[in-house]
C-alpha positions in Angstrom: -38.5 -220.5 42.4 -38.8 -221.0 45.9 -41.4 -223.5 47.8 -43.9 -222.3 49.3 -45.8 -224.2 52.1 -48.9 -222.4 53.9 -49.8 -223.9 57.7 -52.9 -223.8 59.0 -52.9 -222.4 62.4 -56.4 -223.7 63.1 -57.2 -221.2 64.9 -59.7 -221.9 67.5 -60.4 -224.8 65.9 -60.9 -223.0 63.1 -59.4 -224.7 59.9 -58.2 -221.8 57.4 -58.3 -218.6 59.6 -54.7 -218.1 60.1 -51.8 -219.2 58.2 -48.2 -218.7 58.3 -46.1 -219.2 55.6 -42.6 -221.2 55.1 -40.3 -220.3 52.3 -37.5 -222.9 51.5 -34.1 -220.5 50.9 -30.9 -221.6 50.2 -29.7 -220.9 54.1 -32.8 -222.7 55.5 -36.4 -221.9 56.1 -37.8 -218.8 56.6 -41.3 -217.6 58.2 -43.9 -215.1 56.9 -46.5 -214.8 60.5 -46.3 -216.8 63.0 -49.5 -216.2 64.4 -50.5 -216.0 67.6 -48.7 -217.5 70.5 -51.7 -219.8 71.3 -51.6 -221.4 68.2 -48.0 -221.8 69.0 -48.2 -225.6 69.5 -49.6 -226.2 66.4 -47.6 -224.2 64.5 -44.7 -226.2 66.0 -45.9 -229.8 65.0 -46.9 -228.4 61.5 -43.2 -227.4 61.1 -41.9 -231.0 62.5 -43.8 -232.7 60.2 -41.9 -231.1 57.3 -39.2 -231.7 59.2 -38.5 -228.7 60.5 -37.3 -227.6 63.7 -38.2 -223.9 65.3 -34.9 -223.8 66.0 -33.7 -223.7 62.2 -35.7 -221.1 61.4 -33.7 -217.8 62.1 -35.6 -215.7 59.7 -39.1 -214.7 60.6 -41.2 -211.8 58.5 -44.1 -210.3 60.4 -46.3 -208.2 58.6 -47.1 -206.3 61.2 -47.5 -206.5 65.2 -51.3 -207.4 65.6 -51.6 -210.6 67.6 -52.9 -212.7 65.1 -50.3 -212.2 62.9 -47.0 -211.6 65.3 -47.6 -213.1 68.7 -45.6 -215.7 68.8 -42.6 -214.2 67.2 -41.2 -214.2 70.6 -40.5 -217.6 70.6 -38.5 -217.6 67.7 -36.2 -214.7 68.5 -36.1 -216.4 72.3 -34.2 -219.6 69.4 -32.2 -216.8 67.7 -34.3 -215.9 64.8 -34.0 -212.1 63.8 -37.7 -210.4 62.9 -38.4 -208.4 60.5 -41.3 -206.0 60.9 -42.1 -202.1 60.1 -39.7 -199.1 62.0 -43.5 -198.4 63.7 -43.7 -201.7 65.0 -40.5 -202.0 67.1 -41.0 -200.8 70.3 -44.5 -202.6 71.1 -42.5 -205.7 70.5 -39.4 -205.0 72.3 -41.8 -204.2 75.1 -45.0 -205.5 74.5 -46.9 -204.4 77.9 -48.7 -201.4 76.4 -49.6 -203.6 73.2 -51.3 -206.3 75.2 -52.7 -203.7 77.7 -54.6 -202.5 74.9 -56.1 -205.9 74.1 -56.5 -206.8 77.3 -59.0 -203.7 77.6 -61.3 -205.3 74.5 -60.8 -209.3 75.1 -60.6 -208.8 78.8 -60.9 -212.1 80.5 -60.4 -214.3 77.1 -57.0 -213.0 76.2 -54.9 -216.7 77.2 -57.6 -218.2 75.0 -57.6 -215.8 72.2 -54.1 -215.0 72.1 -51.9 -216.5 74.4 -48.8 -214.3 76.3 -46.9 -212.1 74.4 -43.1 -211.5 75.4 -40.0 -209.0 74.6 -37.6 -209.3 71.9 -34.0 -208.0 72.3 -33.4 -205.2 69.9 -31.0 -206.6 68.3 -33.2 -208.9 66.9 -36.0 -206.9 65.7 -35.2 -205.6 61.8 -36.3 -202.4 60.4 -35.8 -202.3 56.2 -37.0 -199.3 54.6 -39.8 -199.4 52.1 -38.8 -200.4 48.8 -35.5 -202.4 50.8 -34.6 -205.8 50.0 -33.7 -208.1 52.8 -31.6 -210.7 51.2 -31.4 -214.2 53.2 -29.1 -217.2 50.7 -30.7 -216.6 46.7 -34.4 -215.4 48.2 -35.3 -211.6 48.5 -37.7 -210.3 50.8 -38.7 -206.4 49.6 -40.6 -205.0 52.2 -43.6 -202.4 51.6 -45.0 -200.0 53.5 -48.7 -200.7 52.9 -50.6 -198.9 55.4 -54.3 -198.3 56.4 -55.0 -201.5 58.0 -52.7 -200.3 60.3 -49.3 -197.8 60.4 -46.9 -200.3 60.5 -47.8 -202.5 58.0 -45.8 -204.4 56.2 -46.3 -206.6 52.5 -43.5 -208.8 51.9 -42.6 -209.6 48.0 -40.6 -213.0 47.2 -40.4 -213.5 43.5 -43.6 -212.6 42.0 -46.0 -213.2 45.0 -47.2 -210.7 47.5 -47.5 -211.9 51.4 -50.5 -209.0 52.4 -51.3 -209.8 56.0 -54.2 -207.5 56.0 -54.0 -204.7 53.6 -55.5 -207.1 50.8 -58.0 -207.9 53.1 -59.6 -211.4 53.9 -61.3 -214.0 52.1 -61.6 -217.4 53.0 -62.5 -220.6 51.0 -64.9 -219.4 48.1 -66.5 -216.4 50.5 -66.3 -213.0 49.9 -63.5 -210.4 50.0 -64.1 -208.4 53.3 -61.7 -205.7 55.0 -60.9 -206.1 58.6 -61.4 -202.9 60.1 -60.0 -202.8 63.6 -58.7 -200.4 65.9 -56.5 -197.8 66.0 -54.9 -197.0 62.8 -57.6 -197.6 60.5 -57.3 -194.8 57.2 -59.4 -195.5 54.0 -57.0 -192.8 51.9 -53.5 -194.7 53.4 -55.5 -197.8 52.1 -56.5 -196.9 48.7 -53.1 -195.7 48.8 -51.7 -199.1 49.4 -54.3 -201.3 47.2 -52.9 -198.7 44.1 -49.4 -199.4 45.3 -49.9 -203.6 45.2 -51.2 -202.7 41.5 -48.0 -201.5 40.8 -46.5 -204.0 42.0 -48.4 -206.1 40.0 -47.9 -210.0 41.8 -49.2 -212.8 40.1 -50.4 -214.4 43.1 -51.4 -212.6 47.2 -50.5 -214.7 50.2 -53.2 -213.9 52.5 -53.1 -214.7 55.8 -56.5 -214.8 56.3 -56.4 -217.4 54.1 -54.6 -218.6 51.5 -53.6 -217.8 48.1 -55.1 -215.7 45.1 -54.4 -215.4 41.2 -57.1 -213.2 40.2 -55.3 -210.3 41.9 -57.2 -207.5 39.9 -60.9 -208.4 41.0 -59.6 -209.4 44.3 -58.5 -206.1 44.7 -61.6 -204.7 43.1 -63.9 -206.6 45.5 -61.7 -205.7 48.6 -62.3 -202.2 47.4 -65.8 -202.5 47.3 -66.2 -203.7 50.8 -63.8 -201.5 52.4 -66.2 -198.4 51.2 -69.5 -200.0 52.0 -68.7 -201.3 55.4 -67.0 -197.8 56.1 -70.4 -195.5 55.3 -72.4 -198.0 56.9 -70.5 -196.9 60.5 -70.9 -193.6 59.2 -74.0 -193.8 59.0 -74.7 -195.5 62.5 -72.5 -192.5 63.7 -74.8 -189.6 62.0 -77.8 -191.4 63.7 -75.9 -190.8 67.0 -76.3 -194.5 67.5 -74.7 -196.4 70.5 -71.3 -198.4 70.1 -73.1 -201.4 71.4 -75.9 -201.0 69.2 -73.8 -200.7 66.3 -71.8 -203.6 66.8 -75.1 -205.9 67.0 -76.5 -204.0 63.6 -73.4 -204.4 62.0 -72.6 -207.7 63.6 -76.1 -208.8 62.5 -75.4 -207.4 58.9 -71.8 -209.0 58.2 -73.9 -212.6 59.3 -76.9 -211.9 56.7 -74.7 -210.7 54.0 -72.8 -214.1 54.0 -76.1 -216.1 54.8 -77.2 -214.6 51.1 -74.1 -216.0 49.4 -74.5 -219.3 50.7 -72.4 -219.4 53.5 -72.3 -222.4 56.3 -72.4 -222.2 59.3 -68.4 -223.4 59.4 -67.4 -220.4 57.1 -69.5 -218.3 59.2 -67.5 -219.6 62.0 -64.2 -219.1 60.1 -64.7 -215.4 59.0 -65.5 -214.1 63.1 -62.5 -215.8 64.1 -60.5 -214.4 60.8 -62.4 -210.6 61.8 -64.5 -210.2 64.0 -67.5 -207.5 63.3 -67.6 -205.7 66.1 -63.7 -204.9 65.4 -64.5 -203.1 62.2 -67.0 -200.9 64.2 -64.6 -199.8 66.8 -61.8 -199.1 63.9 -64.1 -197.2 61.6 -65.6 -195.3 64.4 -62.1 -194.5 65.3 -61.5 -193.3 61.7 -64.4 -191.0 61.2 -64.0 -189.4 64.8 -60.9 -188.0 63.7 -61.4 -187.4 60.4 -64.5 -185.0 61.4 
């Protein structure tokens, strides 16, 4: 059984937002996300304190190439480390200018904030299994699986009998809610379904989420992530058939997400740790995105 040790990427000062994951195999560590890049720093310490060096980590699995969850794999394939990430996902991060181009356009000014700089990976390094493929690294496997409709190129890595999800099991932080993070551009409620029926095949004892942390009751986590992913969806639908505004949407559906996790007792800290984990107005553009095309 390998050890598993979650870091908390704290996130704009955010404790349990982000986490990476570091898997103990027989020829050294290995890294599931690594974040983004600003949240580098503190990704690095947590790793020296278990006496870890970047450097001796020349494994690192993304999930797939959204910023929160692969921005500072850079730094680790600038030390050597191969990633491994979806076929999709190899080109935005051998040349990442169009990928942060595109966030650039939503964050604008906040981006070194937010995310920090983003830069290329030789080829070489970047690792494309098919689905179903084990990647095999000392006596761990990694099998990857296409799980999309979060986004196309998303990945969930299975060591042993635990699932590392990124965002196709959605988020839920603490004793909150399960919610699904609906951003832009890939967003696909059938791919999704697809993918939640896929995990249950799989059938893991335990998700590693990234945002945040693990689960054993895998069935009604899935049930609940279900749930959510169908309500918030007809909800933008319906903001859409009422030929609402995008801005007006995002501040009714911004509003709603807040109430909904005022009812179930929610703090202000979780409040504060589910916008940084997915931000509502996201989920607006995403689903908008969806419906547009699927009508």
């Amino acid at each position: 059984m390998n050890e598993i040790k979650p870091i908390d990427l704290n996130f704009l000062g955010n404790e349990e937002a982000i986490a990476s994951y570091v898997i103990q195999t027989s020829e050294g560590p290995a890294l599931i996300e690594t974040g983004p890049y600003s949240t580098f720093p503190v990704l690095e310490k947590a790793l020296n304190k278990i006496d870890i060096k970047v450097t001796d980590i020349k494994h690192v699995f993304i999930t797939h190439i959204h910023l929160d969850h692969a921005g500072a794999a850079w730094k680790f394939a600038e030390h050597g480390a191969n990633i491994y990430l979806h076929p999709f996902g190899v080109r935005h991060m051998a040349n990442p200018a169009k990928l942060m181009a595109s966030a650039k356009m939503i964050y604008k000014d906040d981006m070194d904030r937010l995310w920090g700089e983003m830069n290329e990976i030789p080829e070489k390094q970047l690792i494309s299994p098919e689905h179903g493929e084990k990647i095999v690294i000392g006596n761990t496997d990694f099998t990857a699986w296409y799980t999309p409709g979060h986004a196309n190129h998303h990945i969930a890595w299975q060591v042993g009998d635990g699932l590392f999800t990124g965002d196709v099991a959605g988020v839920k932080i603490g004793n909150g809610p399960v919610v699904a993070p609906c951003p832009p551009p890939d967003i696909n409620l059938e791919k999704w379904q697809t993918s939640i029926d896929l995990i249950r095949e799989i059938s893991p004892s335990k998700l590693y989420l990234t945002h945040f942390g693990v689960v054993t009751d895998v069935s009604n986590h899935l049930i609940a992530l279900e749930e959510d992913l169908y309500k918030v969806a007809e909800i933008v639908n319906e903001y859409r058939k009422l030929n609402y505004s995008q801005q007006k949407m995002e501040e009714l559906f911004t509003n709603f997400v807040k109430n909904e996790l005022i009812v179930l007792g929610l703090d202000q800290i979780a409040l504060n740790q589910y916008e940084a984990a997915n931000p509502p107005f996201m989920s607006v553009a995403g689903l908008l995105r969806y419906w547009d095309k699927k009508n």
